[in-house]
N, C-alpha and C positions, 0 to 999 in steps of 0.2 A: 703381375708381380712375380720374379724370381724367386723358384724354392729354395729360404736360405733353411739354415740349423735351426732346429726347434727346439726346447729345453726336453720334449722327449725325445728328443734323438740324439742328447749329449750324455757324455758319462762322468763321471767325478774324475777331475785330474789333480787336483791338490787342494788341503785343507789346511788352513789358519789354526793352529790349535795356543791356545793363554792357560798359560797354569793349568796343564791338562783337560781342559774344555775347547772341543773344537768349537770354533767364532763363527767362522765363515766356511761354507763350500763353493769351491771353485770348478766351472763345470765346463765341457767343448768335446771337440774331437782333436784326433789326431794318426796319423798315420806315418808306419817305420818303412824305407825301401833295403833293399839292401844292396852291399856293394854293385854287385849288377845292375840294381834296378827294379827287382822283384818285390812284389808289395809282401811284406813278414810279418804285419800288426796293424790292427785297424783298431783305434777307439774312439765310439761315435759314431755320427752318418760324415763320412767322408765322400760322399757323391754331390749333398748340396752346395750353391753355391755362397762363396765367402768374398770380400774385398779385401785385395792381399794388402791394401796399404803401402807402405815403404817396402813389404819383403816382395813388392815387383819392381824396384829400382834395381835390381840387378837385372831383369828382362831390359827395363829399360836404359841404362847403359849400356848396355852390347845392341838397344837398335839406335841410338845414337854411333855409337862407336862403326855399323852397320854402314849408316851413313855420310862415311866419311872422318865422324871428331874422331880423329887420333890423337890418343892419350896415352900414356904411361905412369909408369909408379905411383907417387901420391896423389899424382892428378887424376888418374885412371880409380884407384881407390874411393878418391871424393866424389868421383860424378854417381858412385852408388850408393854414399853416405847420408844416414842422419846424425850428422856431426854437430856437438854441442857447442858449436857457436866462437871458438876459443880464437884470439888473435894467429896460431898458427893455422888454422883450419883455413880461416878468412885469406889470409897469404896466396895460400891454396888456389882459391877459386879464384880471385883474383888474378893468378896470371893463366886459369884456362880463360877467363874475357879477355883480357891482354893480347892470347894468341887469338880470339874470332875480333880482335877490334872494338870489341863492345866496351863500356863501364856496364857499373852494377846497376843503374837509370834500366839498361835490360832486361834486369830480373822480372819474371812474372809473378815470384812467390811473396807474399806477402813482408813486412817488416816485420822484426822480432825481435825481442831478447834473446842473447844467446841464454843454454840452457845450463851450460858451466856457470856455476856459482860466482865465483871469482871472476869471473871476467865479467860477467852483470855486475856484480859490488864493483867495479873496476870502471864502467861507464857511467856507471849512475854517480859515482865521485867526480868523474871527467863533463857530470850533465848531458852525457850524447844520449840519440835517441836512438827506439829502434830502429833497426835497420832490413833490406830486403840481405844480402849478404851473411846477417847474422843468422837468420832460416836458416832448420835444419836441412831442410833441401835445398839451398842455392847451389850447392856442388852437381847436382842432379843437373837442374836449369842452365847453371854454364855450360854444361858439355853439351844440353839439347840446343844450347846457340851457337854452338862453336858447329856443332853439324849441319846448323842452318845456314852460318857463315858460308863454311867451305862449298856448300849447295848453292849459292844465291837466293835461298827461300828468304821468306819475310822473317822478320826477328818479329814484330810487334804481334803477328795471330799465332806465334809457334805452340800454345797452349792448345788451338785450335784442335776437334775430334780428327778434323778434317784436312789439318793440315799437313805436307806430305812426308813431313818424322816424325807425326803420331800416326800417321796410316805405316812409317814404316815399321815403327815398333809394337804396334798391333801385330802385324804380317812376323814379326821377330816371338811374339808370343805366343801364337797360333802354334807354329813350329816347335818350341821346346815344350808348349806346355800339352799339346796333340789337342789341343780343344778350341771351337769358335768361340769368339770374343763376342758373344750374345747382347750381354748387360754394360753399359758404359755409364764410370760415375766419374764426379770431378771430386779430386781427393785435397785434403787439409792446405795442399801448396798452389792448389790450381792446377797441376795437371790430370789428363786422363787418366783413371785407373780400373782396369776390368776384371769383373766377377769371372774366378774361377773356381774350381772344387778342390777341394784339398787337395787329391789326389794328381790333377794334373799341376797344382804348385810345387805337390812333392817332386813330380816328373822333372820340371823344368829345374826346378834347384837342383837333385840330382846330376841331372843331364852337364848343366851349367859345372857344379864340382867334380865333374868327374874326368874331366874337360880337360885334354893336354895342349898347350902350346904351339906341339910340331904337329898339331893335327893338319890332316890335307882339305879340310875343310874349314872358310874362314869363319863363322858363326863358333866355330867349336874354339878353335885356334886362340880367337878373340876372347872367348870363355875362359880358358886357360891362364891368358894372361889377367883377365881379373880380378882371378882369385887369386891367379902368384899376387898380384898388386894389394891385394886388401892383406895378406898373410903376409906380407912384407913393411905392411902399414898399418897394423892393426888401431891403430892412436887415430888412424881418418876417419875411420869408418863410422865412429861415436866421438871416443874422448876419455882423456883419462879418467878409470875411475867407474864406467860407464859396462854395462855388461858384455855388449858385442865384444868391445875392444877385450874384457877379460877373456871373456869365451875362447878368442882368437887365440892371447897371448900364452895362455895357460892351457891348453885341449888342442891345439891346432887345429881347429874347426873354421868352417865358411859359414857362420854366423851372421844373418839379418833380420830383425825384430821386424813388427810393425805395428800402428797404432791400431786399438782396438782388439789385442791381444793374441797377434798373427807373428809367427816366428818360423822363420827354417834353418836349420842348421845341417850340414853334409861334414862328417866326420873323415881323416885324414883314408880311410879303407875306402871313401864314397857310401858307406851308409846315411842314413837321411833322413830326415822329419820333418813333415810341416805340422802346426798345430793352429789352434783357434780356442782363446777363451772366450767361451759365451757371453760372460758380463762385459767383455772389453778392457778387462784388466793386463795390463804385462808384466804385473809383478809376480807372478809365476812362470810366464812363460819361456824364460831360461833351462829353471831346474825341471821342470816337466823334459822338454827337449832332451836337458844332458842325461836324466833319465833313463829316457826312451831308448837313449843311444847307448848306455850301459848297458840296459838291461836287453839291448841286441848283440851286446860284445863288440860295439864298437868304437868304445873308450873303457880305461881300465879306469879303476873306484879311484886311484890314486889324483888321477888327473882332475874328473868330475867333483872329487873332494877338493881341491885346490883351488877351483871355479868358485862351487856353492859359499866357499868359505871368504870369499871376499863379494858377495852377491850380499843386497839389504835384504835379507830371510828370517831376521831376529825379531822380535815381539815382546815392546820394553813393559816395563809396568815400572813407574816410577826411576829410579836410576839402575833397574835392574833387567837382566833380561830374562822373559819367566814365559818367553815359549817360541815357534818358529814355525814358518812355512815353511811346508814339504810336500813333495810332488805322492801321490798313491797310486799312479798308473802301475 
C-alpha cells in the first residue's frame, strides 16, 4: 500500500468558526513554489502520496493535446474543465466530437446531472435524463477521442491503462511532474489517474503556468496556450458562479480544484500551490490556496478579498450570518 497523508502528518489549514466557537478543524498539507520554481513553504508532509483528481486534467490535456487533438480557445479550456454541466459548456464539447467524428454514444464518463442549478431545474421540467455529456469531465473525454481520432487508436478501450494516450500522458506526467507514475487508480469519470506527491504536483503545475507560448519547446508551448485558453475562458473551466471560474476571473490565476479536496493554483508572477485536505473536503480549498499565495506576495489583499468575497465562506444560523471559514495557514 502507498504511503498516503496521515492526520499526524497534516497541519491545521482552516477552521469553521459559529458565533465565535470554532465547529470544525480542517486539516492537510500543502506547499508554496515560487516564481522560479523554488519550494518557500511547506505545510504538512508534502513528500506522500496523494490522487490529484481533476487538478491532473491539465497534465492530461496537454498529453492529449501531445497526441495530436489540436484544440484551441474554449475547446482547448474545456478538454481541462470540470464544468458544470450548463447548455453552453455542452455546445462546447460537442463540437470537439464533431471534429474526431464521434457523437456523445463515445463518452466513457459516466451520465450525470449537470451540476448548474438551473440547467438541472431546466431538464428535469423538460423530463430529460442524465446524460454522459452533462459529466463534469466529458470535455476532458472529448479531446482524449479526438486524439484517438486523429491516431487511428480504438475509441471504445481509450480509458484503457494501457492504452497508447494513456501510456502517452503517463510519459506527459512523468516529465512535468519529475516523478514515476508508481500508483494507478481509476478516478470518479473512468479515467486513469496517478498518485503523486504534492510536491511534484506543485512542479507540474508550476511548470504548466509558467509556460510561454513561443516556447521552442512543444510540451511547454502547448502549456502556454492552455492557460492563455482557460484565462480567456474562465466561464469553461467550471461555470458561473463556481470558484475556479472566480479565482480566474477576479486574481488572474491558473486555477484547478479536485475532488477530494486537491487544488492548485499558479498566480500571474508563477508562484504556486498545491494542497490536500485531509477529510476530502473543497470547501476551503480556495481560500487556503489564495492564502498561501498572499501570504507569498503573490497576490495583493485586494484581489484575494474580492475572490473570498463571492466564495460560500459564510456560516448561517437562522436567516443570519453569525460566522465563516477562514483559512489559519
Amino acid at each position: 500500500m502507498p504511503h498516503t497523508i496521515s492526520a499526524a502528518d497534516a497541519a491545521e489549514l482552516a477552521v469553521v468558526e459559529r458565533s465565535g466557537f470554532v465547529e470544525s478543524r480542517h486539516i492537510g498539507s500543502a506547499i508554496v513554489l515560487s516564481p522560479d520554481g523554488q519550494v518557500v513553504r511547506t505545510v504538512g508532509d508534502v513528500s506522500a502520496l496523494i490522487l490529484p483528481r481533476s487538478s491532473f486534467k491539465p497534465i492530461q490535456a496537454l498529453g492529449s493535446l501531445a497526441a495530436g487533438a489540436w484544440l484551441d480557445s474554449e475547446r482547448l479550456a474545456l478538454a481541462t474543465a470540470s464544468h458544470s454541466g450548463t447548455n453552453r459548456h455542452v455546445e462546447v464539447v460537442r463540437e470537439i466530437l464533431e471534429t474526431a467524428r464521434l457523437t456523445e454514444d463515445a463518452l466513457g464518463c459516466p451520465p450525470s446531472w449537470p451540476t448548474d442549478s438551473a440547467t438541472r431545474a431546466e431538464m428535469i421540467r423538460d423530463r430529460a435524463e442524465p446524460a454522459r455529456i452533462r459529466m463534469n469531465c466529458s470535455g476532458k473525454h472529448a479531446a482524449m477521442l479526438l486524439a484517438c481520432s486523429v491516431n487511428g487508436w480504438d475509441t471504445a478501450t481509450y480509458l484503457d491503462p494501457s492504452h497508447p494516450l494513456q501510456v502517452q500522458i503517463r510519459e506527459v506526467a512523468e516529465r512535468l511532474t519529475g516523478e514515476k507514475m508508481a500508483h494507478a487508480a481509476i478516478d470518479g469519470c473512468g479515467a486513469p489517474v496517478y498518485a503523486v506527491s504534492l510536491t511534484g504536483l506543485a512542479r507540474a503545475a508550476h511548470r504548466i503556468g509558467t509556460s510561454s507560448t513561443t516556447s521552442p519547446f512543444a510540451l511547454h508551448r502547448n502549456a502556454g496556450t492552455l492557460v492563455q485558453a482557460v484565462r480567456d475562458n474562465p466561464w469553461a473551466i467550471q461555470g458561473p458562479g463556481q470558484p475556479d471560474t472566480i479565482a480566474i476571473e477576479r486574481a488572474g490565476v491558473f486555477s484547478k480544484y479536485g475532488a477530494e479536496g486537491v487544488i492548485i493554483m499558479t498566480a500571474p508572477n508563477g508562484a504556486t500551490v498545491a494542497a490536500k485536505t485531509l477529510d476530502g473536503s473543497n470547501r476551503v480549498s480556495h481560500v487556503v490556496a489564495l492564502a498561501l499565495l498572499e501570504q507569498a506576495g503573490a497576490l495583493p489583499a485586494t484581489d484575494v478579498a474580492a475572490v473570498t468575497s463571492q466564495l460560500s465562506l459564510t456560516i448561517s444560523g437562522g436567516s443570519h450570518d453569525v460566522g465563516i471559514i477562514r483559512p489559519v495557514v
